[in-house]
N, C-alpha and C positions, 0 to 999 in steps of 0.2 A: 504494500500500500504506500500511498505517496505519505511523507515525512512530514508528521504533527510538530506544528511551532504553536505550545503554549504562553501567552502572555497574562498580563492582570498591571493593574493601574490608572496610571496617567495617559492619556493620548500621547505624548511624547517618552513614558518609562515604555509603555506596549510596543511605540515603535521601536525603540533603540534594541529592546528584546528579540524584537521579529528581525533584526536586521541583526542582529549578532547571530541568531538561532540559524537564518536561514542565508548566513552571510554567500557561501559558494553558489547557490542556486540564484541569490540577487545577481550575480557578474554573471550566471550563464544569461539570463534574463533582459541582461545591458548587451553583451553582444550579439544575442540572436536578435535583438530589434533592432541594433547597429547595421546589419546586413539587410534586415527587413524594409527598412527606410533607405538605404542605398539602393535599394532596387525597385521597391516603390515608388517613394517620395525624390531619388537624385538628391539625397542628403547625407552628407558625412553626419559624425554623432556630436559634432561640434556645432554647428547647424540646428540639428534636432534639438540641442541645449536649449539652445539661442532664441528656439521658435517655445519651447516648452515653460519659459520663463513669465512669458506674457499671460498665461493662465493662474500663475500665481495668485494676482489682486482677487480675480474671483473667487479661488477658492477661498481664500484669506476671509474673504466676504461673507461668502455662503456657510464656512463652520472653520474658524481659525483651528477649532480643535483637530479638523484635517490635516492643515497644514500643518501642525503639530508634530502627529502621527508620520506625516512623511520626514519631515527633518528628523525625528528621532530613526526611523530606518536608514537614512542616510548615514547617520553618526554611527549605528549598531556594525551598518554591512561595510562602512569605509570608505564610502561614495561622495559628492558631493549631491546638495539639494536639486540640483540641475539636471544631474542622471538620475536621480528620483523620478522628476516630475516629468521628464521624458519617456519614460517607460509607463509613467501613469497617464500621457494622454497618448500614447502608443494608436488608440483608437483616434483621436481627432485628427494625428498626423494622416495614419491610412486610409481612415474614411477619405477626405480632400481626397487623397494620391488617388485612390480605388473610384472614385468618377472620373478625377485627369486621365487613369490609365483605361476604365473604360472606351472612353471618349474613343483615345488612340488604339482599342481593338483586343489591349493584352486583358489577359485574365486575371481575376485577383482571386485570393481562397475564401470560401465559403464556412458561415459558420452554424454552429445548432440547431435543436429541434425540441423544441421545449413542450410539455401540454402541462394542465391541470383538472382534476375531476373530483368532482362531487359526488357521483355516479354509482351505479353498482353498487357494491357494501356499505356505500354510506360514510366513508370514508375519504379524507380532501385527501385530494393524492397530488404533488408535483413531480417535474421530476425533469431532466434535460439529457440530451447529447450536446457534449460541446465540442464543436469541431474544428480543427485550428492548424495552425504552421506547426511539423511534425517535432522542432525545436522546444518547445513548450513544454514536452510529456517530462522533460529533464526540468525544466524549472519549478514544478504545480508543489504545491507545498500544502497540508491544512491547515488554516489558521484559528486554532482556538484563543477566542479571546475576551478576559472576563474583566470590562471597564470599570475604574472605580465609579463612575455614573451613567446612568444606561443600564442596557438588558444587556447578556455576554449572548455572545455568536460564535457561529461555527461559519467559516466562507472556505470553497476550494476554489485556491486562487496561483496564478503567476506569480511566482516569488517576486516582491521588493511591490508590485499592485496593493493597496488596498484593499478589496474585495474582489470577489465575483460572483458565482451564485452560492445561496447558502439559509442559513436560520439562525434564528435567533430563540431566546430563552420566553420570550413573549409568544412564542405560537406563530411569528411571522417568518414567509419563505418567499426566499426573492429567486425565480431563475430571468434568464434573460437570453435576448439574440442581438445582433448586431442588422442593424437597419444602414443605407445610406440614399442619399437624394441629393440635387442638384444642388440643395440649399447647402450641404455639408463645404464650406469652403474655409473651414481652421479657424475660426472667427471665436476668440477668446469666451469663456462662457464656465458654467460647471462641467467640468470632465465625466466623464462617462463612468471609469472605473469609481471616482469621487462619489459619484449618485448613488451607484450601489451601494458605496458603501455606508453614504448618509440612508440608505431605507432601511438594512440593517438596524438601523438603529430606532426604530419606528414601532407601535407597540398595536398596529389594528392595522390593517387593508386600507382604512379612511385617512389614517396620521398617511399613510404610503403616497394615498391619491394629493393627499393637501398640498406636503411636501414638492410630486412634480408640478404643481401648480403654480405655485409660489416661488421657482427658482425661472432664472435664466441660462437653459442647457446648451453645451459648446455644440452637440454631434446628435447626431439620427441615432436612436435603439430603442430596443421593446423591450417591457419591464412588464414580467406576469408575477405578479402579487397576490399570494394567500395567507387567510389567518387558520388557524386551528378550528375560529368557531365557522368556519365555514366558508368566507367572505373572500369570492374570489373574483381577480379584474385582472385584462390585460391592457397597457398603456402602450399607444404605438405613440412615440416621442420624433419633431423633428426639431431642426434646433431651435431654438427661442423659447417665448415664455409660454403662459398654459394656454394661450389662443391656438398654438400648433400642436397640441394634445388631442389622442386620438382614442377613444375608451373603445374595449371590445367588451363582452360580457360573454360568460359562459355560453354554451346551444343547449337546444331543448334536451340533449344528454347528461345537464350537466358537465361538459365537456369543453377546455378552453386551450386549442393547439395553434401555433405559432412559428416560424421558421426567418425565413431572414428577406423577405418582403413585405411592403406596404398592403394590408389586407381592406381595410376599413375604407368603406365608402363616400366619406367623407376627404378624405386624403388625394389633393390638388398639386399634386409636385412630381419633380419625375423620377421614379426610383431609377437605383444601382440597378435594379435587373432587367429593366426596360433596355439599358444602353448595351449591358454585356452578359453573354449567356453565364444562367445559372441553373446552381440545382435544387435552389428553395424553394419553386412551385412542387415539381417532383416530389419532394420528400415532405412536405406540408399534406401533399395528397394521396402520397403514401401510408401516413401514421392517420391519416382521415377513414380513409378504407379499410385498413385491420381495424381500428375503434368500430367503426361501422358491422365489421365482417362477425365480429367476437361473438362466439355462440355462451360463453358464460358470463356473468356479471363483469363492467369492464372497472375491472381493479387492476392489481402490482402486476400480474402476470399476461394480462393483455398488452401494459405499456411496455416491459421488460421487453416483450415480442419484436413491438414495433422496434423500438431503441437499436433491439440487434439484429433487424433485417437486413438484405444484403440485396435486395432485389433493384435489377437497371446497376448492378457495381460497375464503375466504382463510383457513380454518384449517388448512392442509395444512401439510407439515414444512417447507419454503421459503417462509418467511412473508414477508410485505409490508403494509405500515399497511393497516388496512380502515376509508375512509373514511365508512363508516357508521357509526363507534365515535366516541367524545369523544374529542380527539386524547390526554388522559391515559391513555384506556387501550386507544390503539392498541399493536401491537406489531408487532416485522419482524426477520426475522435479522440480527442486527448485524454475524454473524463466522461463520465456517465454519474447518471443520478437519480433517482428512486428513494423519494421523503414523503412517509406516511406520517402529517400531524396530528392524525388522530391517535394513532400508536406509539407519537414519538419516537420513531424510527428512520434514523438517516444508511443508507443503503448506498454504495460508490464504488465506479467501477476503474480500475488505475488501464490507460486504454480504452479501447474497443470491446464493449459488453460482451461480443461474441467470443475473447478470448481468453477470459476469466469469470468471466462473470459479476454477482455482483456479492461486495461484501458488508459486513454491518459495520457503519464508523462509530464506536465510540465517543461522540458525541457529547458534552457539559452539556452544550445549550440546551440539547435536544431532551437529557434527562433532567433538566430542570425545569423544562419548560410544561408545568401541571398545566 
């Protein structure tokens, strides 16, 4: 299983801990987006500093205790605050690149497939594939983390990142996909990885929804949000404040799935996948159809199904590098995930679910979370 970094504290004792703890995986983390952005973005990591510094004020704005949290990672892993925050808007830098490079025809990688259900046993279920630059599997670290104010959380994330999908000790679970659109053009704002990890800290689906309301977000992403008592919403996010907010809500299944396009009818801009072929409709209408297909209650073992299907490979929802692709823009399920908040049971799969499967994480949040 990927490598538990327990912290507790201060917003800056937690980070300096996480950044000691998880110091070797932060510097894989720094040069695999090094290369990432050279071949994306046509930016050395001096550059990326330089551009990643500017998001600073906002975060500063939006929860100084963030920026906190990252100066103390920086101080833990040996870094400066500049390769911090470069790696934390790792997404604002790519999104921009990934419509520049659609534009010009190259491909960029694709990421997740997220659902959430009410459904069947009666039981909220979330759960994701996360799919990513095949670099990544060497950085993912758990972060357990028990703040002196606040709920503690559990997030599986990119070493020296903040969060990324995860729970918390309040009942709330955050998965998420990466969204981009024309608007995506690096324009300073709350950082992606930031957002996450400020709902993390949110103690209802409503504190979740307010919060995206109330900020002004740098980057496109969807954010599927559940509480334990049931209360489930998916946010399709483009950037700006909550007038470009885009609510889905469960189907008559109980059932709320998700992949890396613009779904919502209201949504007037021009996505990533319009410009450059992808394989988020595919796999959105893949885990649509097995849901659809399930002859038993659709709980754990319907979604585990979809997560690890293989069908149309290699861009089917259980990804694996397709050595036909430049290796920059291969991509493979880095991480898997299977969280029952009604049983309190966080389930994680290190890879591609088809190749271990899934195991139980020992989890604080998750057993604190009555």
């Amino acid at each position: 299983m990927f490598p538990v970094v327990t912290v507790t504290g201060t917003p800056y004792e937690r980070g300096r801990q996480y950044g000691e703890q998880a110091r070797g995986r932060i510097h894989r983390s720094v040069a695999g987006y090094a290369a990432a952005f050279r071949y994306y973005a046509s930016w050395d990591w001096s550059r990326a500093c330089a551009e990643a510094q500017r998001f600073l004020p906002a975060i500063s704005e939006f929860g100084p205790q963030y920026a906190d949290e990252l100066a103390g990672i920086a101080a833990g892993a040996e870094l400066s605050l500049a390769d911090l925050l470069a790696v934390n808007v790792r997404t604002e830098i790519m999104s921009s690149a990934r419509v520049r490079t659609a534009l010009a025809g190259q491909l960029a990688p694709a990421e997740c497939s997220a659902f959430a259900s009410t459904s069947g046993d009666g039981h909220v279920l979330v759960g994701q594939n996360w799919d990513w630059l095949p670099f990544a599997r060497d950085t993912v670290v758990v972060l357990e983390a028990t703040p002196d104010d606040g709920p503690a959380f559990t997030t599986v994330v990119e070493a020296g990142l903040l969060a990324k999908f995860g729970v918390n000790s309040d009942g709330v679970a955050v998965m998420t996909n990466a969204l981009a659109c024309t608007e995506d053009q690096g324009d300073p704002g709350v950082p992606y990885h930031v957002m996450l990890r400020a709902l993390l800290d949110c103690r209802t689906t409503g504190e979740a929804l307010a919060l995206l309301g109330e900020s002004t977000r740098a980057s496109s992403a969807n954010y599927l949000v559940a509480d334990k008592h049931g209360w489930v919403v998916d946010v399709e996010a483009r950037p700006g404040g909550g007038s470009t907010l885009h609510r889905l809500d469960p189907d008559e299944r109980g059932v709320l799935l998700h992949a890396n396009h613009f779904v919502s009818p209201d949504f007037d801009s021009t996505d990533y996948t319009d410009l450059s072929p992808s394989t988020s409709q595919f796999r959105l209408g893949r885990v649509d159809a097995m849901v659809s297909a399930a002859d038993e209650p659709v709980g754990e073992a319907v979604f585990a199904a979809a997560l690890s299907d293989h069908a149309q490979q290699p861009d089917s929802v259980c990804r694996h590098p397709d050595p036909a692709l430049p290796p920059e823009e291969q991509t493979m399920t880095v991480a898997s995930a299977l969280v029952d908040l009604s049983e309190r049971r966080f389930r994680l799969s290190e890879g591609p679910p088809c190749e271990r499967g899934y195991e139980d994480l020992d989890s604080a949040a998750m057993m604190a979370n009555g």
